[in-house]
HTML snippet that shows the backbone in 3Dmol.js (N, CA, C, O; Angstrom):
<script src="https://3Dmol.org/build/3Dmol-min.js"></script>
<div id="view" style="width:600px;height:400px;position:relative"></div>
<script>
const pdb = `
ATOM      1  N   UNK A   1     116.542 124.775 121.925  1.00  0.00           N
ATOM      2  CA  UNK A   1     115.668 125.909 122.172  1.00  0.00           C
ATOM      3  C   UNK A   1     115.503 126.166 123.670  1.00  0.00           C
ATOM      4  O   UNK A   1     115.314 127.370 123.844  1.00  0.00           O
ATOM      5  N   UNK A   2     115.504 125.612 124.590  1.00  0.00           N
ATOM      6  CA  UNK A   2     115.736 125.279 125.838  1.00  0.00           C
ATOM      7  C   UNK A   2     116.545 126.336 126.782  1.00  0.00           C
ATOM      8  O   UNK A   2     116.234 127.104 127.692  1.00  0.00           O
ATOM      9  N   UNK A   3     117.922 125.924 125.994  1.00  0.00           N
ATOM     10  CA  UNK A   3     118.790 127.038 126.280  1.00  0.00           C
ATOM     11  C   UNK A   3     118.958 128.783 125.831  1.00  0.00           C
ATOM     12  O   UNK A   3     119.905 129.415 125.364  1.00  0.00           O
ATOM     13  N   UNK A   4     117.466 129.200 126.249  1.00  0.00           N
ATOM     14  CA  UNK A   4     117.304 130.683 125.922  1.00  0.00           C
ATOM     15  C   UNK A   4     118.332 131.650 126.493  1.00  0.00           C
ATOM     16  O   UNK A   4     118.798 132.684 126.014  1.00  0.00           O
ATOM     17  N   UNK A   5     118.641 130.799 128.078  1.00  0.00           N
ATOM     18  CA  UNK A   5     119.055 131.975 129.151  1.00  0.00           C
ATOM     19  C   UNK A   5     119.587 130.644 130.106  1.00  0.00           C
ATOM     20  O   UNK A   5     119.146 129.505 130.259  1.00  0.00           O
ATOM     21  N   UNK A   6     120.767 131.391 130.667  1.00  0.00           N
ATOM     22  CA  UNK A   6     121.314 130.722 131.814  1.00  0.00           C
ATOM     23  C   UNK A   6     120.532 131.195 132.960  1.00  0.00           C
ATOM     24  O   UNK A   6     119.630 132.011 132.771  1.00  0.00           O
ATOM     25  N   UNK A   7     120.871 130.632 134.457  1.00  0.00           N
ATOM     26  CA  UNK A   7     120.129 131.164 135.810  1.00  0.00           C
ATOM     27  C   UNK A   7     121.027 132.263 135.650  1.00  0.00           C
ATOM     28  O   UNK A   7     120.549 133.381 135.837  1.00  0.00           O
ATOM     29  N   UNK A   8     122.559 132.142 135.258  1.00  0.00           N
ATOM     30  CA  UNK A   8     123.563 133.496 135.664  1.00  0.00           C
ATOM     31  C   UNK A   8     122.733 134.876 134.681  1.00  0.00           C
ATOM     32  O   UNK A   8     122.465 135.884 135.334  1.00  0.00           O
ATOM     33  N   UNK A   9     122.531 134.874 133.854  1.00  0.00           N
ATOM     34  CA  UNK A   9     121.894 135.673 133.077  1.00  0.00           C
ATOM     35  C   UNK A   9     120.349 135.937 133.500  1.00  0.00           C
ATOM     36  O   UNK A   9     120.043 137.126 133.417  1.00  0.00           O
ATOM     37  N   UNK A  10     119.358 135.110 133.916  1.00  0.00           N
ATOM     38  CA  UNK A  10     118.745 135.913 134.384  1.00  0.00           C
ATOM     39  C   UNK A  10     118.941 135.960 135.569  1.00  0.00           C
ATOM     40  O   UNK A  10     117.916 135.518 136.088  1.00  0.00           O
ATOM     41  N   UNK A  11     119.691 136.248 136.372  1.00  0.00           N
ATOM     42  CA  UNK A  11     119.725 136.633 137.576  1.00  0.00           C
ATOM     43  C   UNK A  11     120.631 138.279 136.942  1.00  0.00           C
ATOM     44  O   UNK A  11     120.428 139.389 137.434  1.00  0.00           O
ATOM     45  N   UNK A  12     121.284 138.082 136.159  1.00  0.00           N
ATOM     46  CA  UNK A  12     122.247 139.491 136.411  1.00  0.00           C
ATOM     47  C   UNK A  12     121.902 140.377 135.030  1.00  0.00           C
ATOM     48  O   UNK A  12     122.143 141.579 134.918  1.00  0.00           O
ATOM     49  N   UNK A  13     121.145 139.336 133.764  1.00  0.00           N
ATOM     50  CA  UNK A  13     121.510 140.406 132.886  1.00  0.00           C
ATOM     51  C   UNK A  13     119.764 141.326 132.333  1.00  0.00           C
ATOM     52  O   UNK A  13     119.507 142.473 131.968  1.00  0.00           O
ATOM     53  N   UNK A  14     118.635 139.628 132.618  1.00  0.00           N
ATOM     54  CA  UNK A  14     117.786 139.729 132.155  1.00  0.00           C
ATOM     55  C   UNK A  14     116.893 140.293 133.486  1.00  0.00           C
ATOM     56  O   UNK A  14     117.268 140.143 134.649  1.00  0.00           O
ATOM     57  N   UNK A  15     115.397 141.101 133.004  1.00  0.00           N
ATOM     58  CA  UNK A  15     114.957 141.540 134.528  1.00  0.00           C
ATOM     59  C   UNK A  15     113.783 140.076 134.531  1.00  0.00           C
ATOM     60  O   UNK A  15     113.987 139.137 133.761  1.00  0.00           O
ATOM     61  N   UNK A  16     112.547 140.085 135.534  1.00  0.00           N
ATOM     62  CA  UNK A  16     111.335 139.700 134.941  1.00  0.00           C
ATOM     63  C   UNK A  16     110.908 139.639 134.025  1.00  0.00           C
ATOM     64  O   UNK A  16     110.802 138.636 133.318  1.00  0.00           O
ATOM     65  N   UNK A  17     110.554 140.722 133.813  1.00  0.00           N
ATOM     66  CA  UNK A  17     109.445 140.718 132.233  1.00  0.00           C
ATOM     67  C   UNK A  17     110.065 139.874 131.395  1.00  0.00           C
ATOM     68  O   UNK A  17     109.419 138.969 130.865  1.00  0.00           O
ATOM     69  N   UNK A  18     111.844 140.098 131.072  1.00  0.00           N
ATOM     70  CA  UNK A  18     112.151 139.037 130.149  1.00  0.00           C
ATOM     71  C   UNK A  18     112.436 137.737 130.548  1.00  0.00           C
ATOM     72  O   UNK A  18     113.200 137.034 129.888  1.00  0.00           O
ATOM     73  N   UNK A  19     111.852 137.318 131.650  1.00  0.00           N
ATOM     74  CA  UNK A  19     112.226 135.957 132.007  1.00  0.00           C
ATOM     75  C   UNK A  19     110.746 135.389 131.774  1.00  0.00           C
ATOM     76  O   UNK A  19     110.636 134.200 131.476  1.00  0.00           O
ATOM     77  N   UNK A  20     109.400 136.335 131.918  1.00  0.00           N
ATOM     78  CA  UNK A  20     108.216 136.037 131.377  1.00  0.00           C
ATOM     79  C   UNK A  20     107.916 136.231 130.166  1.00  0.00           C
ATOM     80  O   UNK A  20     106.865 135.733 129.762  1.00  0.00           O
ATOM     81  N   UNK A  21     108.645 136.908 129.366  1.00  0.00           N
ATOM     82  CA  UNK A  21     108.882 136.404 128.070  1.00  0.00           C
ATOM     83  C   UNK A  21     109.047 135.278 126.922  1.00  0.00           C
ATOM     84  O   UNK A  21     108.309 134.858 126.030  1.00  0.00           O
ATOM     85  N   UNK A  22     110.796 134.889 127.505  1.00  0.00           N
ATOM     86  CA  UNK A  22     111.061 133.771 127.602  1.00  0.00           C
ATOM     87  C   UNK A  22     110.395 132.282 127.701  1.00  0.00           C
ATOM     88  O   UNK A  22     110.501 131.265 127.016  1.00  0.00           O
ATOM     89  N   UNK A  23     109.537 132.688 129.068  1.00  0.00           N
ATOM     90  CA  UNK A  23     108.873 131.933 128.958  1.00  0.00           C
ATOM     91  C   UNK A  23     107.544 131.428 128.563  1.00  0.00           C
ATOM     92  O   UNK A  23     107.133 130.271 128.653  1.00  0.00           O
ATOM     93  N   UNK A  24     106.894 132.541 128.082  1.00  0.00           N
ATOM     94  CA  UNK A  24     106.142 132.709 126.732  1.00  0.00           C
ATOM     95  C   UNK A  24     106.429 131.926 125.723  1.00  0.00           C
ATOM     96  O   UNK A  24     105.792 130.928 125.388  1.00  0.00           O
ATOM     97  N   UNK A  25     107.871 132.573 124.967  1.00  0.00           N
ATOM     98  CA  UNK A  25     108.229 132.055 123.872  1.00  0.00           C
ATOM     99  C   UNK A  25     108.272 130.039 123.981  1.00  0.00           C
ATOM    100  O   UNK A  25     107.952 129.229 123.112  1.00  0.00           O
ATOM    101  N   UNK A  26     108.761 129.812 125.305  1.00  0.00           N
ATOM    102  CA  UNK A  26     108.821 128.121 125.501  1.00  0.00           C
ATOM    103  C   UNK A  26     108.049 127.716 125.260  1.00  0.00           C
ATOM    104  O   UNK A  26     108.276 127.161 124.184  1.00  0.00           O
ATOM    105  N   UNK A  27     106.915 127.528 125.597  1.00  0.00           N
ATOM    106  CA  UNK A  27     105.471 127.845 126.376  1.00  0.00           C
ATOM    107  C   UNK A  27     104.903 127.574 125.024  1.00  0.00           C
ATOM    108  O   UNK A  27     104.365 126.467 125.015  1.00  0.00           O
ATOM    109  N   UNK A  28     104.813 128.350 123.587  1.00  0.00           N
ATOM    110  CA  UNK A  28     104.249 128.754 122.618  1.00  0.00           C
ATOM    111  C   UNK A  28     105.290 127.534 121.706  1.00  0.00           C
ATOM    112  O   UNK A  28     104.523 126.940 120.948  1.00  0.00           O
ATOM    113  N   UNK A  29     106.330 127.144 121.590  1.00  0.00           N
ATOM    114  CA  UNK A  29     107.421 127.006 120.462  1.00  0.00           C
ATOM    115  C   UNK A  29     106.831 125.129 120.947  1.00  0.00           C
ATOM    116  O   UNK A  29     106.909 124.145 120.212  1.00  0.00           O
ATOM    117  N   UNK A  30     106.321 125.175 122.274  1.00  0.00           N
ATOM    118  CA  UNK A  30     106.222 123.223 122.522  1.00  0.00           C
ATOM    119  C   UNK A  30     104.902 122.857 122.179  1.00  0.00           C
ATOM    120  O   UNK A  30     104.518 121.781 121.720  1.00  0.00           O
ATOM    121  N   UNK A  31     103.864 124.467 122.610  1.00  0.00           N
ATOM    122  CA  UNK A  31     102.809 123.828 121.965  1.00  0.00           C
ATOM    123  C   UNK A  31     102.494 123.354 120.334  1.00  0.00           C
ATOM    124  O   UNK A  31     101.786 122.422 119.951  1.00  0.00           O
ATOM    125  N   UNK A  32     103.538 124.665 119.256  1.00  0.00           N
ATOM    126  CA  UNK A  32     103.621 124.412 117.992  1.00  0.00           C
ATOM    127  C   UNK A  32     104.236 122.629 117.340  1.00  0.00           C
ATOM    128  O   UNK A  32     103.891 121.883 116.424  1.00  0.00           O
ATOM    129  N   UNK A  33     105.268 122.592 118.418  1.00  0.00           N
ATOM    130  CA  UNK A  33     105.806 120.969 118.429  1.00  0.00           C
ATOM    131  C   UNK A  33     104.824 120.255 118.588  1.00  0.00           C
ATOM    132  O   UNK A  33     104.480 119.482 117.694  1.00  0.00           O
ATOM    133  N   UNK A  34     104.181 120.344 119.708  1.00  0.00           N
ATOM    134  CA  UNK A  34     102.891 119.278 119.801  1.00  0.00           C
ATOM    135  C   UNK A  34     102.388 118.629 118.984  1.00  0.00           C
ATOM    136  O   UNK A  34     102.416 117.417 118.772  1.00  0.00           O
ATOM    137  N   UNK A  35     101.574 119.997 118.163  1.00  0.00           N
ATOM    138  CA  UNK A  35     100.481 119.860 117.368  1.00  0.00           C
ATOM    139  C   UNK A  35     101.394 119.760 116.330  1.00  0.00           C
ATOM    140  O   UNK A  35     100.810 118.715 116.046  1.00  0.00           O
ATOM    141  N   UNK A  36     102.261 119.839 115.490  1.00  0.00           N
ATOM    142  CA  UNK A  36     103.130 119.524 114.270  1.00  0.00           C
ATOM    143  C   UNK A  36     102.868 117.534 114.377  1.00  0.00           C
ATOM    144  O   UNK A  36     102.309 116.863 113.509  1.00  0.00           O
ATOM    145  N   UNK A  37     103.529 116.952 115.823  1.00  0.00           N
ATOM    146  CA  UNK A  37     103.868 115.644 116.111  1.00  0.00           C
ATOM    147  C   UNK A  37     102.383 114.635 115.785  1.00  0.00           C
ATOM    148  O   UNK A  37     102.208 113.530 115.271  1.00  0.00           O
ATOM    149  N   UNK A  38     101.241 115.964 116.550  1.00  0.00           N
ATOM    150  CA  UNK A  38      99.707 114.942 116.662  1.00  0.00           C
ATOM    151  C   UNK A  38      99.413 115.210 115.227  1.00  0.00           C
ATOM    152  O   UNK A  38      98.280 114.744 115.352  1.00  0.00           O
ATOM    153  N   UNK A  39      99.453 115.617 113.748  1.00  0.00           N
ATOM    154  CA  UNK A  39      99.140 115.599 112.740  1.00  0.00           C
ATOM    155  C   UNK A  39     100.307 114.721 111.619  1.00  0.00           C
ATOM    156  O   UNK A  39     100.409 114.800 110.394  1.00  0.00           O
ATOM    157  N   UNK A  40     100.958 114.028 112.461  1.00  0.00           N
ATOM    158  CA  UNK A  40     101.910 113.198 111.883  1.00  0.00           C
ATOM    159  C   UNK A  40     101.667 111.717 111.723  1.00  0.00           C
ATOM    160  O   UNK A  40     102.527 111.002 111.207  1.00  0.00           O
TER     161      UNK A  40
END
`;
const viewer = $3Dmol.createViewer("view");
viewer.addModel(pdb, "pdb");
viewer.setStyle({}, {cartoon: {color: "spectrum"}});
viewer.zoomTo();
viewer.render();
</script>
């Protein structure tokens, strides 16, 4: 999951917003991991 985007891609394909996106989506997908791991 990690591998959303290369640096080459966001440097040439993706602007900001989708690199703050992106990193939204990280951001959101580790906290769901977290809390899946602490109820285990």
């Amino acid at each position: 999951m990690h591998e959303m985007a290369t640096l080459y891609e966001l440097q040439t394909v993706y602007g900001v917003q989708d690199a703050w996106d992106l990193l939204e989506i990280l951001a959101v997908n580790k906290e769901n991991e977290r809390r899946l791991t602490r109820k285990q």
